[in-house]
N, CA and C of each residue as an Amber inpcrd file, in Angstrom:
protein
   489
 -11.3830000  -7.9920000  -7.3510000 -10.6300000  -6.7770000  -7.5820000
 -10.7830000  -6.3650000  -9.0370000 -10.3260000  -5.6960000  -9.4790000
 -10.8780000  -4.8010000 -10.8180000  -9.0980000  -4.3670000 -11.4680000
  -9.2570000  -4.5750000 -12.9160000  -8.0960000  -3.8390000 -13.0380000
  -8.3970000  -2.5400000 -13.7130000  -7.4430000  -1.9980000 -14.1490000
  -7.7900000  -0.1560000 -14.2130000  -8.7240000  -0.2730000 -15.2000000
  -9.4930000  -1.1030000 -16.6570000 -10.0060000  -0.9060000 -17.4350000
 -11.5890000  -0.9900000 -16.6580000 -11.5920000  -2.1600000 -15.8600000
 -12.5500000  -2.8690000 -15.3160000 -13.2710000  -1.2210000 -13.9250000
 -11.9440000  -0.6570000 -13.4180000 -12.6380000   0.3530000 -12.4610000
 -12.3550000   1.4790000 -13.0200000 -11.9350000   2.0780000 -14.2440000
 -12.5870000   3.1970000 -15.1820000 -13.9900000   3.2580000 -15.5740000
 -14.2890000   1.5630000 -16.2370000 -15.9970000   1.5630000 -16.6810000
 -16.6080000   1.7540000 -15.5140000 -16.3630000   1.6770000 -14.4950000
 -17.2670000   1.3670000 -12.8570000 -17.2080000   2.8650000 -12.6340000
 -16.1110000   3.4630000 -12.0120000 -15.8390000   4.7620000 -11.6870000
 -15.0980000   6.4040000 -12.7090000 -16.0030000   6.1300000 -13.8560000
 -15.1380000   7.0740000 -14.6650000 -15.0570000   8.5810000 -14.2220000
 -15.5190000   8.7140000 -13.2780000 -15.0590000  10.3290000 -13.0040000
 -13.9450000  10.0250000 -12.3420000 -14.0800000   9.3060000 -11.0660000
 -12.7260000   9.4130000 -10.6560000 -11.5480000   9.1230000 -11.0980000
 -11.5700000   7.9320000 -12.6150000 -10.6660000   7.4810000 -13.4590000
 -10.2420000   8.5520000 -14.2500000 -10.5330000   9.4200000 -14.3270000
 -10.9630000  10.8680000 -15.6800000  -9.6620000  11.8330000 -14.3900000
 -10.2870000  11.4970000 -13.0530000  -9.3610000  12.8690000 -12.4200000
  -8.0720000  12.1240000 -12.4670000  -7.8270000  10.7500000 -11.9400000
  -6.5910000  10.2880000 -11.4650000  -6.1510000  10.3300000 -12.7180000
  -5.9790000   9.7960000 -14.0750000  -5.4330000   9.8440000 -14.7530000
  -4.9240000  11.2440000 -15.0210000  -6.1180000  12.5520000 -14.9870000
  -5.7410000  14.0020000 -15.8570000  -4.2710000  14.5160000 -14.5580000
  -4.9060000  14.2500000 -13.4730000  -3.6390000  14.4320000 -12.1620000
  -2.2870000  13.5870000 -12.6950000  -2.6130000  12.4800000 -12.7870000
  -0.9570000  11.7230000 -12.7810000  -0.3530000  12.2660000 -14.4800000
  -0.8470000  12.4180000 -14.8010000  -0.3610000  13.2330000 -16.1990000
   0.0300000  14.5430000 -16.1960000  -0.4560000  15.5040000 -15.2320000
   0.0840000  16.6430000 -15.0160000   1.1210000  16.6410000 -14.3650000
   1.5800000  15.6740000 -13.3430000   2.2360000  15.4960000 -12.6130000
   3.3620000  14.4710000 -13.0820000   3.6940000  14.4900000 -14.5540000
   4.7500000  13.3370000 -15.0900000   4.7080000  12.1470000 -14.2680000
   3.5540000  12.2310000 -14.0300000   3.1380000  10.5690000 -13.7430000
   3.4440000  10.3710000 -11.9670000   3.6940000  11.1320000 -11.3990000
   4.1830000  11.4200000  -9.8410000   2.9340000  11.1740000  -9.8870000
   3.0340000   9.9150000  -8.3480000   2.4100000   9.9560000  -7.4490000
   2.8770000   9.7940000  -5.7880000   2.2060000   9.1990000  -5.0370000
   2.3280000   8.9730000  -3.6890000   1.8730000   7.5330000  -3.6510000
   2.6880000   6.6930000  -2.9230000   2.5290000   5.2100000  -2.7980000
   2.4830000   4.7300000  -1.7530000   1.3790000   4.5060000  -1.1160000
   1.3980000   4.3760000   0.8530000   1.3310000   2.6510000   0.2300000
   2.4820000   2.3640000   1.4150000   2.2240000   0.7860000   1.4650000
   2.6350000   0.1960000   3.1520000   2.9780000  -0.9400000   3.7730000
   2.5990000  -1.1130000   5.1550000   4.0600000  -1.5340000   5.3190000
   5.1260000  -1.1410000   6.2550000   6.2620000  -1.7120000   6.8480000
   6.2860000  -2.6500000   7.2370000   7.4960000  -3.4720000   7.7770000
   6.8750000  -4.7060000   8.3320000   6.5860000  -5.0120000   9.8830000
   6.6510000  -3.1620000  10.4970000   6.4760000  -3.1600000  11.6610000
   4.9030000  -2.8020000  11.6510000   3.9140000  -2.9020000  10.4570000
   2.7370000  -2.0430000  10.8440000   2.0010000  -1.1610000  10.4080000
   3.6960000   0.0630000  10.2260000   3.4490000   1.2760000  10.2810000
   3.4280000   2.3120000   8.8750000   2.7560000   2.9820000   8.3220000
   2.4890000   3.0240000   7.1680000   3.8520000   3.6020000   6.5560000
   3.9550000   3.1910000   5.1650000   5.4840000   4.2610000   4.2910000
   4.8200000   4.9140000   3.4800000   5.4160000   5.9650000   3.0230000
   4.5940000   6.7710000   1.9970000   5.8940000   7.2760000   0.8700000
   6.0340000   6.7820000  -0.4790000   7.1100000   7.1000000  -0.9110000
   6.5380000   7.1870000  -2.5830000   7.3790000   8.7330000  -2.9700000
   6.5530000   9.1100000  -3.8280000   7.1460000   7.6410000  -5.4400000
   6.4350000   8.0470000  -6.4420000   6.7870000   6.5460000  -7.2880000
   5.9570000   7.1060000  -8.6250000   6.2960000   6.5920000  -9.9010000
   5.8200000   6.6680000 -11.5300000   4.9450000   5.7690000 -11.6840000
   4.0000000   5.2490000 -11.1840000   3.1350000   4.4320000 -11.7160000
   2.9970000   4.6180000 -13.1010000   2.4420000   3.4240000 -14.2830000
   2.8440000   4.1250000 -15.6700000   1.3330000   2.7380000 -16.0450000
   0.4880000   3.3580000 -17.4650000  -0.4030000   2.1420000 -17.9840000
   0.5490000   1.7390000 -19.1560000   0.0910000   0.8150000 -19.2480000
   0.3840000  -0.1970000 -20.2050000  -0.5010000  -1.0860000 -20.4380000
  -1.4170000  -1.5220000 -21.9560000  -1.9710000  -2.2180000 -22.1060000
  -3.3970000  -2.6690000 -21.5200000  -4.0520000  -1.4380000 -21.0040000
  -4.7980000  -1.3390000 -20.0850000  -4.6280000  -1.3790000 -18.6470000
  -3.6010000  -1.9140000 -18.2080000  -3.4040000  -2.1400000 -16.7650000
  -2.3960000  -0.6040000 -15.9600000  -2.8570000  -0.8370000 -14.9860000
  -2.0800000   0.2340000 -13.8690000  -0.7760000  -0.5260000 -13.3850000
   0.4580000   0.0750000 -13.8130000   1.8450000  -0.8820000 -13.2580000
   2.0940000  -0.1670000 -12.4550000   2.9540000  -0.5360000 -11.0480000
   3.6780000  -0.1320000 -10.2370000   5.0260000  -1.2240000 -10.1950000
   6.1380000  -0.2960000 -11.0340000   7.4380000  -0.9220000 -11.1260000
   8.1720000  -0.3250000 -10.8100000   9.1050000  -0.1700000 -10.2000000
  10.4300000   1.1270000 -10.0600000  11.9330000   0.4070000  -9.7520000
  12.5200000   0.6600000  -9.5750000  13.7010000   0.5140000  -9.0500000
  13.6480000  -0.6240000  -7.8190000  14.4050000  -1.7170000  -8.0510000
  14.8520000  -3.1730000  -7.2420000  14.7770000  -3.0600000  -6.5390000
  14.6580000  -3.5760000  -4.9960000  15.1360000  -3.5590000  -3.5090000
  15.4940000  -2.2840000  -2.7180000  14.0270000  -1.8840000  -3.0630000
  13.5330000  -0.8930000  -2.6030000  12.4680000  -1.3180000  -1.1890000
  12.5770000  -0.3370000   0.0120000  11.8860000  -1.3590000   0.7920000
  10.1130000  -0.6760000   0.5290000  10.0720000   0.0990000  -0.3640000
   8.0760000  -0.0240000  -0.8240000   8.0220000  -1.2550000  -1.8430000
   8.9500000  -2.1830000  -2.7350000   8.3770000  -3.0620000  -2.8720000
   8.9380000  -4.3870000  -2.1950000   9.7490000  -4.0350000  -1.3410000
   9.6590000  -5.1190000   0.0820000   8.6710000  -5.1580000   0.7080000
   7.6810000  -3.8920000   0.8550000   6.7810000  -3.8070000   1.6370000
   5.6110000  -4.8190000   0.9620000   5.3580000  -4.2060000  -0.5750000
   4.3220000  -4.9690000  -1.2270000   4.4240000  -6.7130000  -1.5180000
   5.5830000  -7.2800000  -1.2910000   5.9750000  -8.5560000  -1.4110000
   5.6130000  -8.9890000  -0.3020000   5.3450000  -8.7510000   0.9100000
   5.5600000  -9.1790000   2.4130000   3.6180000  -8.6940000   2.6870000
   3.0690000  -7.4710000   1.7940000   1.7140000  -7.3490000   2.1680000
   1.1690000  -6.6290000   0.7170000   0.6580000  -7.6550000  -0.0250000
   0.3900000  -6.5570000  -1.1570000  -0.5600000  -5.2470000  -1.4290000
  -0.8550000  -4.9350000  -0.0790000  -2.0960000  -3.6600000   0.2730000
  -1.1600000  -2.4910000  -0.4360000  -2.1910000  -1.2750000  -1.0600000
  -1.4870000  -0.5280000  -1.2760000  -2.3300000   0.8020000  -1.4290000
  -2.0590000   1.6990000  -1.0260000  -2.7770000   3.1540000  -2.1170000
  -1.3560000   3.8930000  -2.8990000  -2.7270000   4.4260000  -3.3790000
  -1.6440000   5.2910000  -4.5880000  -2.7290000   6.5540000  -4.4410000
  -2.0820000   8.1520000  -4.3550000  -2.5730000   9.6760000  -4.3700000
  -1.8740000  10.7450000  -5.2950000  -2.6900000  10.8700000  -6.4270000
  -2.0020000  11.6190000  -6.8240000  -1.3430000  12.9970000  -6.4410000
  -0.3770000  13.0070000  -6.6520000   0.3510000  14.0160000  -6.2190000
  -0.1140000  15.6670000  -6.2630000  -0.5980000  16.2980000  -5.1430000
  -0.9370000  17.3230000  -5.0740000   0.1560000  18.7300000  -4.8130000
  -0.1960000  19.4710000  -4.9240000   0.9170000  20.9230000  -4.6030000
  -0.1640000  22.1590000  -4.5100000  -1.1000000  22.1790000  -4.9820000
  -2.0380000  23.2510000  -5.1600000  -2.8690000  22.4450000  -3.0600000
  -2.8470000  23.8870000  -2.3240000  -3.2430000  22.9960000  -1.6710000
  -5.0890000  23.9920000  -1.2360000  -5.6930000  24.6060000  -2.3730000
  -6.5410000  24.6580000  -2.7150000  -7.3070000  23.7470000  -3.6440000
  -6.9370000  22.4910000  -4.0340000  -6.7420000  21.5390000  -4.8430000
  -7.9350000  21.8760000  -5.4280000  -7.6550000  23.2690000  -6.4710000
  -8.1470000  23.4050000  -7.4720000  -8.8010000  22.7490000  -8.3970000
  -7.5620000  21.8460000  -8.8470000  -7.5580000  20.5780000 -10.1050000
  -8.3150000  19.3070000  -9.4830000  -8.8070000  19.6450000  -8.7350000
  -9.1890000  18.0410000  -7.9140000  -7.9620000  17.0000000  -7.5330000
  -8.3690000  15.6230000  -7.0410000  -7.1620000  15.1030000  -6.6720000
  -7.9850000  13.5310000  -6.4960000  -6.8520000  12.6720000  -6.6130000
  -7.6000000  11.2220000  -6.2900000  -6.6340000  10.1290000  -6.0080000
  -7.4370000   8.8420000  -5.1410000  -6.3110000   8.2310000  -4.9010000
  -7.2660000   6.8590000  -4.8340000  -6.4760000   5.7720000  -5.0990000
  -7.0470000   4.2000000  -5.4000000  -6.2490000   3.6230000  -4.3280000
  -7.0700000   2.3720000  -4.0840000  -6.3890000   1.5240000  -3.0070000
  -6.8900000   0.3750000  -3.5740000  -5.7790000  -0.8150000  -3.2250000
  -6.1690000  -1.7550000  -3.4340000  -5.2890000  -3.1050000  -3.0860000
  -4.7850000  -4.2460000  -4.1590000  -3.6980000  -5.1180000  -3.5660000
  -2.7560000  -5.4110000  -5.2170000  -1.8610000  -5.6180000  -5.1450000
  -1.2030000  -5.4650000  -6.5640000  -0.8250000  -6.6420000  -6.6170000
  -0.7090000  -7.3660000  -7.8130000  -0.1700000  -9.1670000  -8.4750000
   1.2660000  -8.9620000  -8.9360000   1.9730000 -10.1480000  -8.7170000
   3.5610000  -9.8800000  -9.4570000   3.0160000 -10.6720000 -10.8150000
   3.2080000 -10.0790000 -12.1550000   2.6880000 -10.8370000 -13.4540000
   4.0590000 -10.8560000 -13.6730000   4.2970000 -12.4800000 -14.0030000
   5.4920000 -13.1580000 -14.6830000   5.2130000 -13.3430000 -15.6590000
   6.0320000 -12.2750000 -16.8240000   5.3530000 -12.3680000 -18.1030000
   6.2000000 -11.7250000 -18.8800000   7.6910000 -12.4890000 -19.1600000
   8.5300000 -11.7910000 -19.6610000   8.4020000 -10.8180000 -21.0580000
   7.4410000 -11.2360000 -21.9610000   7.1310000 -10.3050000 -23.2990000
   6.4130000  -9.1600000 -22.7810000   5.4430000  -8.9690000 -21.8760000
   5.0060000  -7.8750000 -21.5080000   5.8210000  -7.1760000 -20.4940000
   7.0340000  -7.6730000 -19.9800000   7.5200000  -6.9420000 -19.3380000
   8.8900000  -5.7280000 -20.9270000   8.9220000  -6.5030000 -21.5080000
   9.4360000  -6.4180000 -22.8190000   8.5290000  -5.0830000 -23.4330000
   7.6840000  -5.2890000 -23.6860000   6.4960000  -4.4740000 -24.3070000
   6.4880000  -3.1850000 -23.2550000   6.5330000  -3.1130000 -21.7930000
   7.0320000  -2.1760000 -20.9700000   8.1760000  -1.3420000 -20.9720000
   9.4210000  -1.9950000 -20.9840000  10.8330000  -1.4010000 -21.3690000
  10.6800000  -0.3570000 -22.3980000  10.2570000  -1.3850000 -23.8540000
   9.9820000  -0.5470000 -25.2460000   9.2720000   0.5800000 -24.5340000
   8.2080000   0.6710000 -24.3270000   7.1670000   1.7660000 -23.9370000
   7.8730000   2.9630000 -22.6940000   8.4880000   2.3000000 -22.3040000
   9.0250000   3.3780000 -21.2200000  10.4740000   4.4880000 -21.9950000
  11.1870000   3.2430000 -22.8600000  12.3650000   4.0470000 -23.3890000
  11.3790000   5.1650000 -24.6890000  10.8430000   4.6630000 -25.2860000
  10.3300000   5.9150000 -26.3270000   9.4410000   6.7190000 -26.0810000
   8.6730000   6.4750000 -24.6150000   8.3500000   8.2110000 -23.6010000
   9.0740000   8.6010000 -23.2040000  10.1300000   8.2370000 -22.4210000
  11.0390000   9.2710000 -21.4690000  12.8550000   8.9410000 -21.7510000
  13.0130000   7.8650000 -22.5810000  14.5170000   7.5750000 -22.6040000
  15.3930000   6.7870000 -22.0710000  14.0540000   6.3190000 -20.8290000
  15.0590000   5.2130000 -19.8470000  15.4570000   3.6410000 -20.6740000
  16.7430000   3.4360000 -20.4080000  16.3960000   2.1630000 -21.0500000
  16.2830000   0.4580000 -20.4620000  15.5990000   0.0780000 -20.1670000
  15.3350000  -1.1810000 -19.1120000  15.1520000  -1.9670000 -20.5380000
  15.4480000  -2.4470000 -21.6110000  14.8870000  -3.2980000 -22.5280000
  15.7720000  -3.9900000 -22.3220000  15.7380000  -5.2940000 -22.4060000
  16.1000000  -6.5200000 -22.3620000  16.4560000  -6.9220000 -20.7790000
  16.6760000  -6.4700000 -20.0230000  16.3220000  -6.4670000 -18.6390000
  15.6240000  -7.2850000 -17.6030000  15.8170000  -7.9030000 -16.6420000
  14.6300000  -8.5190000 -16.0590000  14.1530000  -8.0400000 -14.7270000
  12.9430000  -7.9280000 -15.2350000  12.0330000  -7.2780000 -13.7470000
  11.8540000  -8.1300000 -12.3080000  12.3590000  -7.7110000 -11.3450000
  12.1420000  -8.4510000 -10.1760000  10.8470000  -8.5270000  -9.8030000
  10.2120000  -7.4390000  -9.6170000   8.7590000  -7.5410000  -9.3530000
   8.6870000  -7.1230000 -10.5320000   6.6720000  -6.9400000 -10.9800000
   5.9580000  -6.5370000 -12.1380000   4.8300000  -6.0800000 -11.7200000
   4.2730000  -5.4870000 -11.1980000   2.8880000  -5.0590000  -9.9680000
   1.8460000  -4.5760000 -10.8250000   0.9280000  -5.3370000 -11.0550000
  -0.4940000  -4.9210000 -11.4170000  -0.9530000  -4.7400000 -10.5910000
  -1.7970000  -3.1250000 -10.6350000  -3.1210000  -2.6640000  -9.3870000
  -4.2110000  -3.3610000  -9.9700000  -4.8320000  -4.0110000  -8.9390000
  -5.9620000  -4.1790000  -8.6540000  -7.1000000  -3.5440000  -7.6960000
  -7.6330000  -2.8200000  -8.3310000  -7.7610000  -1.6470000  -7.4490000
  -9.8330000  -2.6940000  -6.7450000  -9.4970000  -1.8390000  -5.1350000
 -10.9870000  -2.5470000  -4.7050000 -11.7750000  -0.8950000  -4.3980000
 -11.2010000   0.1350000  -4.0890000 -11.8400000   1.1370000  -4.0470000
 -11.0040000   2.6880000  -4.4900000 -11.6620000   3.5950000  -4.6890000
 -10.9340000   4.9970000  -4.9470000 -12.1230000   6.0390000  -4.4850000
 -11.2430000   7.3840000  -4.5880000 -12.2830000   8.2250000  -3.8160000
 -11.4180000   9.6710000  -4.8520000 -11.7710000  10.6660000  -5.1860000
 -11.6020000  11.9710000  -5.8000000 -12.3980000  12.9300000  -4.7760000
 -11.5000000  14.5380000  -4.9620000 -12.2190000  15.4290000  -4.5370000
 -12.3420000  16.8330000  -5.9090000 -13.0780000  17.2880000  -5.3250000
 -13.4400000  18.4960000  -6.5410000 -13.8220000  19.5980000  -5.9710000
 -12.7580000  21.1560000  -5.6990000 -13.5180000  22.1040000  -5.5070000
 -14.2090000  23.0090000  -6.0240000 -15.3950000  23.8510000  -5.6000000
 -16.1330000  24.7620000  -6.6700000 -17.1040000  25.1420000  -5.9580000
 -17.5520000  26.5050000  -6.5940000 -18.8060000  27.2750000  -6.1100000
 -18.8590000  26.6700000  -4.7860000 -17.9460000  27.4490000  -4.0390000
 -18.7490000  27.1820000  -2.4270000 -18.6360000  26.0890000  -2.0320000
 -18.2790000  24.6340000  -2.7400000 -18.4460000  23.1840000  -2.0600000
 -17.2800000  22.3690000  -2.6600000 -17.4440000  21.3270000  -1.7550000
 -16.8090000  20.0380000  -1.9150000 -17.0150000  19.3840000  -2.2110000
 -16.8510000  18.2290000  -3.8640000 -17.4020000  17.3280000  -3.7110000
 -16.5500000  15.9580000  -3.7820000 -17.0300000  15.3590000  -2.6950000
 -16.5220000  13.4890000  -2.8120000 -16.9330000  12.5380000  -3.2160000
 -16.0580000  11.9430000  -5.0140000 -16.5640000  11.0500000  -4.9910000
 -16.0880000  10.0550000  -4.7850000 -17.0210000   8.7790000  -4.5160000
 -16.3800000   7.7600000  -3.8030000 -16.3100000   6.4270000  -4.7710000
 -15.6140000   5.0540000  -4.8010000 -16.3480000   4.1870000  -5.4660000
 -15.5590000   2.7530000  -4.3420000 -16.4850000   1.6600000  -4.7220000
 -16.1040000   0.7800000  -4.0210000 -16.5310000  -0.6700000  -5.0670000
 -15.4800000  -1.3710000  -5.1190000 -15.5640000  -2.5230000  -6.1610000
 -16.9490000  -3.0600000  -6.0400000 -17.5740000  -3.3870000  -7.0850000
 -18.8510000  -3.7580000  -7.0050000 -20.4210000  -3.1070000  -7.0200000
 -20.1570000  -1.1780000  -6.7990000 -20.7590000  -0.7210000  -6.8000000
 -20.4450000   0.6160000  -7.8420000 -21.2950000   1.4120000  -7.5400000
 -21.1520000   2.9470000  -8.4350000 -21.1040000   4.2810000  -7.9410000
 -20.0140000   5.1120000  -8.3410000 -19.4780000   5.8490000  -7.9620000
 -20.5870000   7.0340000  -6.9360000 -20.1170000   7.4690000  -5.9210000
 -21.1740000   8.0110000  -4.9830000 -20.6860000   9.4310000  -4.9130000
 -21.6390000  10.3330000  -4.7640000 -20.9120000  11.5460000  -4.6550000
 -21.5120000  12.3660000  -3.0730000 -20.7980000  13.3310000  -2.1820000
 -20.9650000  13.8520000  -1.4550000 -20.5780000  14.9160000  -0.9700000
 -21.3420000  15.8700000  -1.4150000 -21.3960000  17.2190000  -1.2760000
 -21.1050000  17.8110000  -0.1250000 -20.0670000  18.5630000   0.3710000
 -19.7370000  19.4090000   1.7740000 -19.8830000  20.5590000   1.5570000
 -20.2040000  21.7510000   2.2310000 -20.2860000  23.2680000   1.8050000
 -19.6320000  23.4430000   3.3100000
């Protein structure tokens, strides 16, 4: 699996859209993860970097990270509204790690209260979710076409043109 530094160098276009998307979008995304009947959840969530890595942390006993404790599969889409998706759009899949690592969860708090105000510092994180991402895919519209690109851990980003 790859972490976000490791599948930016691999896939930088699609790293270039997901990031410019989750930034337009105050960091909103979409978080599909698996129930424990199966059946997919889709619940929107702040994914945030830190330190090179892609975190998925939010709020305790929540059942999307009941879900990821019980199956750590996951995608993440950035959040669209244009549904000419102008801006392009992209989404990673992969399986996420709980990192027990109380100073970097520390180094998180700090970082979260002096972007937005929240304050979690001194706090302890139940989960800590690093993406490990194994594949992602972006779209791009223009002149007449579609294009998809694709990437898959281990290889280089593919593109495919629809008109």
């Amino acid at each position: 699996m790859a972490l976000w530094t490791d599948f930016a160098a691999a896939a930088p276009h699609i790293a270039e859209v997901f990031t410019r998307r989750h930034s337009a979008t105050d960091n909103l995304c979409m978080l599909g993860t698996l129930r424990p009947d199966g059946y997919p959840r889709v619940s929107p969530m702040e994914p945030r970097f830190l330190e090179g890595d892609l975190w998925i942390v939010g709020m305790p006993d929540t059942a999307k990270f009941a879900d990821l404790r019980a199956d750590p599969r996951f995608t993440l889409h950035t959040a669209t509204v244009d549904t000419q998706v102008g801006e392009g759009d992209a989404k990673i899949w992969g399986r996420v790690e709980d990192v027990r690592d109380t100073a970097l969860h520390q180094r998180f708090a700090e970082a979260v209260f002096e972007e937005i105000g929240l304050d979690l510092r001194g706090q302890e994180f139940d989960q800590f979710l690093r993406a490990d991402i194994v594949g992602a895919a972006s779209i791009a519209v223009g002149d007449g076409h579609l294009d998809v690109t694709t990437w898959r851990e281990g290889g280089a980003e593919k593109v495919i043109r629809k008109h």
